[in-house]
PAZADREN-247410 format. One record per residue (C-alpha): residue number from 1; residue in one letter; x negated, y, z negated. Coordinates in pm, whole numbers, plus 32768, in hexadecimal, padded with zeros to 4 digits. Layout:
# residues N
<rec><num>NUM</num><residu>a</residu><east>X</east><north>Y</north><up>Z</up></rec>
...
//
This chain:
# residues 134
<rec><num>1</num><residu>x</residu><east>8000</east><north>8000</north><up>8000</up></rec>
<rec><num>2</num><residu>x</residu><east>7F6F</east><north>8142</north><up>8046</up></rec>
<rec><num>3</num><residu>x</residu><east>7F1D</east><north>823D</north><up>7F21</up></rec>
<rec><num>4</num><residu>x</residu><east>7F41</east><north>838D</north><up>7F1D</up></rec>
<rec><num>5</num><residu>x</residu><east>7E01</east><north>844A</north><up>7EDB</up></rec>
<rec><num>6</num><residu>x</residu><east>7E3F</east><north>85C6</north><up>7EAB</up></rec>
<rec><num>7</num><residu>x</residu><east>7F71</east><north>8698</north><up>7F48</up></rec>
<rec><num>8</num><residu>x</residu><east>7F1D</east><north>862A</north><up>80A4</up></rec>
<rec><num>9</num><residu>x</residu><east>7E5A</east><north>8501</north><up>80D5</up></rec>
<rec><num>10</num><residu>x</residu><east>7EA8</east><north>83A6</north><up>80CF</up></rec>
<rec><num>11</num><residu>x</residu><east>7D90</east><north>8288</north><up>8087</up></rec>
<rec><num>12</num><residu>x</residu><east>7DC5</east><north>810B</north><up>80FC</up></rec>
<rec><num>13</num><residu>x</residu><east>7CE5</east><north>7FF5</north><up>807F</up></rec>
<rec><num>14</num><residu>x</residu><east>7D2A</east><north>7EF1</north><up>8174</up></rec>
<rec><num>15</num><residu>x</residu><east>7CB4</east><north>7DA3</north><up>8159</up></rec>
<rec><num>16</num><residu>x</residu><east>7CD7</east><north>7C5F</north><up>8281</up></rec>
<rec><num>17</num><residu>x</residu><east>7DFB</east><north>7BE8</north><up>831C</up></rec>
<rec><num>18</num><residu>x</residu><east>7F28</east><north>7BCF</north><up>82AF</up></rec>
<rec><num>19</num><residu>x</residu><east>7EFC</east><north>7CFF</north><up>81E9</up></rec>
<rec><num>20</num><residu>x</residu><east>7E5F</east><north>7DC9</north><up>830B</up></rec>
<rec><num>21</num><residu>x</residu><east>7F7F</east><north>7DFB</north><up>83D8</up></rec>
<rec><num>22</num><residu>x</residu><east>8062</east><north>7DFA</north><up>82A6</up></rec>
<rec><num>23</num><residu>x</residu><east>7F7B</east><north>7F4C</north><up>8229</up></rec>
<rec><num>24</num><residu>x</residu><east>7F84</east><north>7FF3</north><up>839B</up></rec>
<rec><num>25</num><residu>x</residu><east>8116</east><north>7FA1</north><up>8383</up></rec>
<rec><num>26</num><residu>x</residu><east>810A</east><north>8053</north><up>823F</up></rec>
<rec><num>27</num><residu>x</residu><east>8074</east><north>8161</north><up>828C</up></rec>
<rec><num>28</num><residu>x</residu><east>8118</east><north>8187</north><up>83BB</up></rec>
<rec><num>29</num><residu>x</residu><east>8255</east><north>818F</north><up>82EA</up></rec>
<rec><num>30</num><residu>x</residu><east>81BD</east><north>82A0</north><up>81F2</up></rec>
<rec><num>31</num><residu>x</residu><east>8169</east><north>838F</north><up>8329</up></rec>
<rec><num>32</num><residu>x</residu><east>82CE</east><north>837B</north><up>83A2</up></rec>
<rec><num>33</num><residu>x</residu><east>8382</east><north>83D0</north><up>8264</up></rec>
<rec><num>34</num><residu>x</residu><east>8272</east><north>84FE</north><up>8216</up></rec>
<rec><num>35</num><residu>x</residu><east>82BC</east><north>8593</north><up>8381</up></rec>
<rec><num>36</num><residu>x</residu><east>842A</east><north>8565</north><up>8359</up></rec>
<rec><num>37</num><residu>x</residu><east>841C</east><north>85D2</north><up>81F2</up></rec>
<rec><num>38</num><residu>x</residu><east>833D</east><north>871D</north><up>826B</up></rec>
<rec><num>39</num><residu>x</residu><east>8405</east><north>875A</north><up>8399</up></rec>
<rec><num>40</num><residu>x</residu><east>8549</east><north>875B</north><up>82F7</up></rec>
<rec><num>41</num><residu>x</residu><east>849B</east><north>885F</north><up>81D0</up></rec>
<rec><num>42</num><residu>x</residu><east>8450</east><north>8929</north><up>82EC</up></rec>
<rec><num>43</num><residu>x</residu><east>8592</east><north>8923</north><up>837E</up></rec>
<rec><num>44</num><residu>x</residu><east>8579</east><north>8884</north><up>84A6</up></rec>
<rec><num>45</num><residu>x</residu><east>8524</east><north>8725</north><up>8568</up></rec>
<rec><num>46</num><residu>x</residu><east>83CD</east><north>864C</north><up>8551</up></rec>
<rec><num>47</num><residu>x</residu><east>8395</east><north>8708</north><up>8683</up></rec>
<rec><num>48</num><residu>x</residu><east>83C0</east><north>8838</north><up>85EE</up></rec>
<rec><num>49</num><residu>x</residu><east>82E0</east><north>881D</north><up>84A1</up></rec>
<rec><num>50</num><residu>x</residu><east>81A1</east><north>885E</north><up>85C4</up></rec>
<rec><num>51</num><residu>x</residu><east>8041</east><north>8822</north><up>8527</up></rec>
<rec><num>52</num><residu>x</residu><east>800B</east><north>87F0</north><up>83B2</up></rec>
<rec><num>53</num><residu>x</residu><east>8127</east><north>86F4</north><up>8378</up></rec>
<rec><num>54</num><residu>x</residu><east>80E7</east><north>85B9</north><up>82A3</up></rec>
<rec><num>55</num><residu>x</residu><east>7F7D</east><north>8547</north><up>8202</up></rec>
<rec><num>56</num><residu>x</residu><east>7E38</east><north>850D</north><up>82B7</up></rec>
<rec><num>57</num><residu>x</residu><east>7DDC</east><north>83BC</north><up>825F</up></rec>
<rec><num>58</num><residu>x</residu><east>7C7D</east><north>82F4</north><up>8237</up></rec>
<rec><num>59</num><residu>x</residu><east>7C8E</east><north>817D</north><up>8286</up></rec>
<rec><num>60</num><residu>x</residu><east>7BBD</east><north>80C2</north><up>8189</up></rec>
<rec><num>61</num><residu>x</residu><east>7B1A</east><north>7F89</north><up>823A</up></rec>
<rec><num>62</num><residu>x</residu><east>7A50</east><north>7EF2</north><up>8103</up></rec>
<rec><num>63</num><residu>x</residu><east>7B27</east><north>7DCC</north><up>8129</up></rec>
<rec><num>64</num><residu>x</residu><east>7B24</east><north>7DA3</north><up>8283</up></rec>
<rec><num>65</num><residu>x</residu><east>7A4B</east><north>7C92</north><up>8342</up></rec>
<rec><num>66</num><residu>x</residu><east>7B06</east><north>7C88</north><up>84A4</up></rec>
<rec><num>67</num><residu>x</residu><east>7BAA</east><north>7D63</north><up>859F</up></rec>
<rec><num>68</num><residu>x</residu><east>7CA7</east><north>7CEB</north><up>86A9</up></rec>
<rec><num>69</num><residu>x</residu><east>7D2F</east><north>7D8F</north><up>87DC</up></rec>
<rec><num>70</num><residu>x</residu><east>7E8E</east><north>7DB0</north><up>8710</up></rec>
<rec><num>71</num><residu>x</residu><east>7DC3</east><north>7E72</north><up>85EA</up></rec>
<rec><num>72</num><residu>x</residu><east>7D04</east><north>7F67</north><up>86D8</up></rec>
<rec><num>73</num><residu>x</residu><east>7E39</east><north>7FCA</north><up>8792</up></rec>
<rec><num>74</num><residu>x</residu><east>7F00</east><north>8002</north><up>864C</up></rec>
<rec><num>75</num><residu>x</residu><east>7DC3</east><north>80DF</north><up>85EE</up></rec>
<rec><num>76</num><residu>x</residu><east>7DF0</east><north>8193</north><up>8729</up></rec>
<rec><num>77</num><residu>x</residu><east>7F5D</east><north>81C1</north><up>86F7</up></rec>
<rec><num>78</num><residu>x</residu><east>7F3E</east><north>8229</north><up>859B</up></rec>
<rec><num>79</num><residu>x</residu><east>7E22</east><north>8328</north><up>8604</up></rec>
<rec><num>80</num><residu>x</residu><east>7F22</east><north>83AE</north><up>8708</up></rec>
<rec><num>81</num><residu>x</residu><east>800B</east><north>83E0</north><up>861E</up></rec>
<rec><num>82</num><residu>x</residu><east>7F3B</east><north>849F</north><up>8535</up></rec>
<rec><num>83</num><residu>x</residu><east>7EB4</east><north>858F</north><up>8659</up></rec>
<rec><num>84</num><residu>x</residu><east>8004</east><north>85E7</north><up>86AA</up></rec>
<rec><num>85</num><residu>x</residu><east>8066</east><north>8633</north><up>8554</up></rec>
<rec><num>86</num><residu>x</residu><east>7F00</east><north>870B</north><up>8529</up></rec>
<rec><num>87</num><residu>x</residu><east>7E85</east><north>8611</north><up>844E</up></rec>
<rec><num>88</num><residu>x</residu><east>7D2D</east><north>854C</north><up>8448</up></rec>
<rec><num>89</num><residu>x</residu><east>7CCC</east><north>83D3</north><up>8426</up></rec>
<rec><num>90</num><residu>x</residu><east>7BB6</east><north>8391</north><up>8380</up></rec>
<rec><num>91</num><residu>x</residu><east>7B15</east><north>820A</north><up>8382</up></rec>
<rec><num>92</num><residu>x</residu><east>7A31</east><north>817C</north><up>8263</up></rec>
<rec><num>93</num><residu>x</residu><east>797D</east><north>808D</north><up>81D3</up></rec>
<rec><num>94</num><residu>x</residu><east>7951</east><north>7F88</north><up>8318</up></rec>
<rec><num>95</num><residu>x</residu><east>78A4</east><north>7E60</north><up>830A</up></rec>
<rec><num>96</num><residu>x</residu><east>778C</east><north>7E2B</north><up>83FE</up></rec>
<rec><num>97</num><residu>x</residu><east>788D</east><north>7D39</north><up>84A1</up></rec>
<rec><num>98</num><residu>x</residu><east>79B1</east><north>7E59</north><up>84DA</up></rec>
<rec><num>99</num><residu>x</residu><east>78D0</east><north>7F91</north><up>8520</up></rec>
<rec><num>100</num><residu>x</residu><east>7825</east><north>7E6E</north><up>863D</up></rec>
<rec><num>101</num><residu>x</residu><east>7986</east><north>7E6D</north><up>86DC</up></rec>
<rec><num>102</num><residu>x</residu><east>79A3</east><north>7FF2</north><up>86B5</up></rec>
<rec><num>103</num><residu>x</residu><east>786C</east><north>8049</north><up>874B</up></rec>
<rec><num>104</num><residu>x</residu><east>78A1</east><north>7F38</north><up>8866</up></rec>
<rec><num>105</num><residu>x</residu><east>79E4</east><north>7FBC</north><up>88D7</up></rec>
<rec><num>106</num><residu>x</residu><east>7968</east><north>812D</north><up>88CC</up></rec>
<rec><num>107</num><residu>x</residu><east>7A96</east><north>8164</north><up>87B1</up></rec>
<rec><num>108</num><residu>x</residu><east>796D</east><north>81F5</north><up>8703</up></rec>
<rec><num>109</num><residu>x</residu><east>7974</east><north>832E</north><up>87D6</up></rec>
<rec><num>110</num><residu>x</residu><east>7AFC</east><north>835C</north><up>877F</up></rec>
<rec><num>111</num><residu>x</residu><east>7AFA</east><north>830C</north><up>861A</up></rec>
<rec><num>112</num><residu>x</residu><east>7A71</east><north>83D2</north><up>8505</up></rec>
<rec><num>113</num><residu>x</residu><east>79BA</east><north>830F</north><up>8419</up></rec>
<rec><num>114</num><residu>x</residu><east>78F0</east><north>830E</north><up>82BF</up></rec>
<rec><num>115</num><residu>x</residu><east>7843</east><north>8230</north><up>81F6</up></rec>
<rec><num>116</num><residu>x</residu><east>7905</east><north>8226</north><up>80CE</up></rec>
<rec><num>117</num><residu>x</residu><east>7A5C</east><north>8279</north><up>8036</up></rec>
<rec><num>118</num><residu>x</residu><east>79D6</east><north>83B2</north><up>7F77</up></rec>
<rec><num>119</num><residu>x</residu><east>7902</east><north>8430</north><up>80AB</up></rec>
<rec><num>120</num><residu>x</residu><east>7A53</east><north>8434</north><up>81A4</up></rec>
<rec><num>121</num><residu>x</residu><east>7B3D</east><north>84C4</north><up>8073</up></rec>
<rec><num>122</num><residu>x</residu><east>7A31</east><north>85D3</north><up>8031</up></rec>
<rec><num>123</num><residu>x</residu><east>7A12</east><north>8639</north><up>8189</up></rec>
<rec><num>124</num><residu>x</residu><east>7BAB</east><north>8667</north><up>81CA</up></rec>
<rec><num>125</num><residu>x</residu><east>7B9C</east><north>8706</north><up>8084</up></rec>
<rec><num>126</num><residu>x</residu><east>7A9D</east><north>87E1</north><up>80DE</up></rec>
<rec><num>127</num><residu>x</residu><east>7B30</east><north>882A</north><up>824C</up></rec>
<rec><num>128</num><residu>x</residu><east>7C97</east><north>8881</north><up>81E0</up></rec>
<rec><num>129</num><residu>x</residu><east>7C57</east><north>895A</north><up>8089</up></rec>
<rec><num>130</num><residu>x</residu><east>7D52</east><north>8A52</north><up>8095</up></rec>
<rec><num>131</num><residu>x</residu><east>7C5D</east><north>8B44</north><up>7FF3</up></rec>
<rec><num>132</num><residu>x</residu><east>7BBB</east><north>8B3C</north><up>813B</up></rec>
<rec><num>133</num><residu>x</residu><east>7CE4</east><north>8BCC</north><up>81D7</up></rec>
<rec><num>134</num><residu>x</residu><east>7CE2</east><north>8CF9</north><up>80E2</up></rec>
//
């Protein structure tokens, strides 16, 4: 299940089938309802709400020892989504296994990644202070 880390970012430890695509489900689920939920706050459609509606999220791979095609293109989905909603994805903690699928299929040009859990929080917290905006 995803966890919610701060006002607008959403962490997801994921660990090898079946969980995997349960997790991607989930949080799939948890960017929906935050759009709506923003979009109707705002007064308006999912369309509407433009950039800045629902979390950014950071995919936690310590669990992970495989990628299939099914995983990669809910990744790609899921990093669609986010881009449309002016959100980031943020990928950690691959195995030498995963990031060797990653870097093979050139996803690692497309993803954002970090080495850790704390390294990809601190850099969307850094990136989206609001104190930066004032």
């Amino acid at each position: 299940m995803p966890t919610d880390w701060g006002d607008n970012i959403l962490i997801s430890h994921l660990s090898d089938e079946p969980e995997l695509s349960e997790e991607f489900a989930a949080v799939f689920s948890e960017l929906n309802e935050r759009a709506e939920l923003e979009a109707k706050a705002r007064g308006g459609s999912i369309d509407a709400a433009g950039g800045g509606a629902g979390p950014h999220v950071v995919l936690d791979f310590g669990g992970v020892t495989y990628l299939n095609s099914s995983h990669i293109a809910q990744m790609l989905r899921m990093r669609k989504k986010l881009t449309e909603l002016g959100r980031s994805l943020v990928l950690c903690s691959m195995s030498d296994d995963v990031w060797s699928v990653i870097s093979l299929s050139g996803l690692d040009k497309i993803f954002r990644h970090a080495p850790d859990p704390m390294t990809a929080l601190a850099g969307l917290q850094i990136e989206n202070d609001p104190r930066e905006d004032a």
